[in-house]
Steps between C-alpha positions, in 0.01 A plus 500: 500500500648809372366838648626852404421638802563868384361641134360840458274608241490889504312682165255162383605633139474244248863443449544490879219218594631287151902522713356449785285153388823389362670498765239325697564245260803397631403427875231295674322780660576900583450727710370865349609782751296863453746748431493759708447771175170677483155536769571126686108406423532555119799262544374279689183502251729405214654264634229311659328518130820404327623212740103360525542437138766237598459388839620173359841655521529807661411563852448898611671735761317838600715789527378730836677753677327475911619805560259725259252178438201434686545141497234338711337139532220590196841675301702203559184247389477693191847426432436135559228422422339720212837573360684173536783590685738317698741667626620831565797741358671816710714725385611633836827717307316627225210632680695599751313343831745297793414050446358553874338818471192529770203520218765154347442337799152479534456419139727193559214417786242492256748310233519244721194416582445443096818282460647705210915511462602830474817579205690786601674704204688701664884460434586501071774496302340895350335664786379819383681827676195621727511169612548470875773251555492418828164312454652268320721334763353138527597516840194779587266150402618363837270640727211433230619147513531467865197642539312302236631183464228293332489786220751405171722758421718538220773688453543633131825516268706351770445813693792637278717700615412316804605159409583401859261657689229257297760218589472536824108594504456184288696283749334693836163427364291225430230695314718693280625427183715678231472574116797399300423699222835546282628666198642312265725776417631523867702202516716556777226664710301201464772229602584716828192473580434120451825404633379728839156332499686114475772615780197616728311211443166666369464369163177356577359878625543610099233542261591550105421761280553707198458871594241467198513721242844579629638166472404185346384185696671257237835723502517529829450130627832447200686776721412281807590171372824622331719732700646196617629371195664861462723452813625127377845631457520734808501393908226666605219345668245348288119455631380086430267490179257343734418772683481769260231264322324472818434879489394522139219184587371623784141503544515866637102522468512205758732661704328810570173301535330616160320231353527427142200561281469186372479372872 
């Protein structure tokens, strides 16, 4: 089971949608993540619409921002229910609001109660310059996860810059998980950070994906499975085959308690 557990879909243009199916093609199942561009319920709107169309494949995240949101029980039903939405996407940096902000917190209350995992976008490899940095230290998610331990966090891109912090979150949590999203491009960045996650033991916290329309799920599963064969004449450390697999098969929608729409 193949799951790209991060893919974005951002104008719904005809050009866009046709990249976007492609891609799809090349995985078991995805997971579509509202950007946070435009008023959040036209988004949300748009992508409910476009990922109903395939619910075969593609399972929905709701972008909301708690802090300017009034997010209660009949909101969050809407979401779920009417919409078809299973999880939830933050972007704490880009909209500027702390992971464990007061008006956060409650909304995490009312989260849980409804059993959604909640992705958090907040580190990227091209924040934007009003972004507030700060917010995206994966190690502000540790009250949240103390605090709300039956909830499924995820932490997005690696939490990048923040590669260890979202090591060590990964490894200090049992209900957190982490996105290895990579780009293909990035070589070196990307075997630093495998070779990290293998030496900390947490290869079975990371969930694949593409970056969608940014990377390519097919592209980036070759980067994956074939740094190693770039290091065969060197002596550095090399990360077993095995276990890089393991992270491209996981059944991420089973791990964050999402059940498949054919189930």
């Amino acid at each position: 089971m193949i799951v790209d557990c991060h893919t974005h879909i951002r104008l719904f243009e005809g050009a866009e949608i046709s990249e976007h199916l492609a891609a799809a093609e090349t995985v078991d199942a995805c997971i579509v993540l509202a950007a946070h561009e435009g008023p959040r319920d036209e988004v949300n709107r748009k992508v409910a619409e476009y990922v109903g169309q395939h619910r075969e494949k593609m399972t929905g995240f709701a972008v909301v921002d708690p802090t300017q949101d009034r997010l209660t029980d009949k909101v969050l039903a809407s979401l779920t229910e009417k919409q078809g939405f299973r999880g939830l996407v933050l972007y704490c940096s880009i909209n500027g609001f702390h992971p464990a902000h007061s008006h956060a917190m409650r909304f995490y209350d009312a989260v849980r109660e409804v059993g959604l995992p909640v992705f958090f976008h907040n580190g990227s490899h091209n924040l934007g310059a009003n972004a507030v940095l700060e917010y995206a230290q994966p190690y502000l998610l540790d009250e949240v996860a103390r605090a709300y331990p039956g909830m499924k966090i995820v932490i997005g891109n690696m939490g990048v810059p923040f590669v260890e912090q979202t090591l060590a979150m990964v490894s200090k949590h049992e209900n957190v998980f982490a996105d290895l999203t990579v780009r293909p491009s990035k070589i070196w960045q990307t075997y630093n950070i495998v070779v990290a996650a293998y030496e900390q033991g947490v290869m079975d916290k990371l969930l694949f994906g593409s970056g969608s329309p940014l990377g390519n799920a097919g592209e980036c599963m070759e980067t994956l499975l074939g740094f190693n064969m770039l290091l065969a004449d060197t002596k550095l450390p090399t990360v077993p085959r095995g276990s890089i697999r393991n992270v491209i098969e996981r059944d991420s929608l089973d791990l964050l308690g999402i059940r498949h729409a054919a189930g």
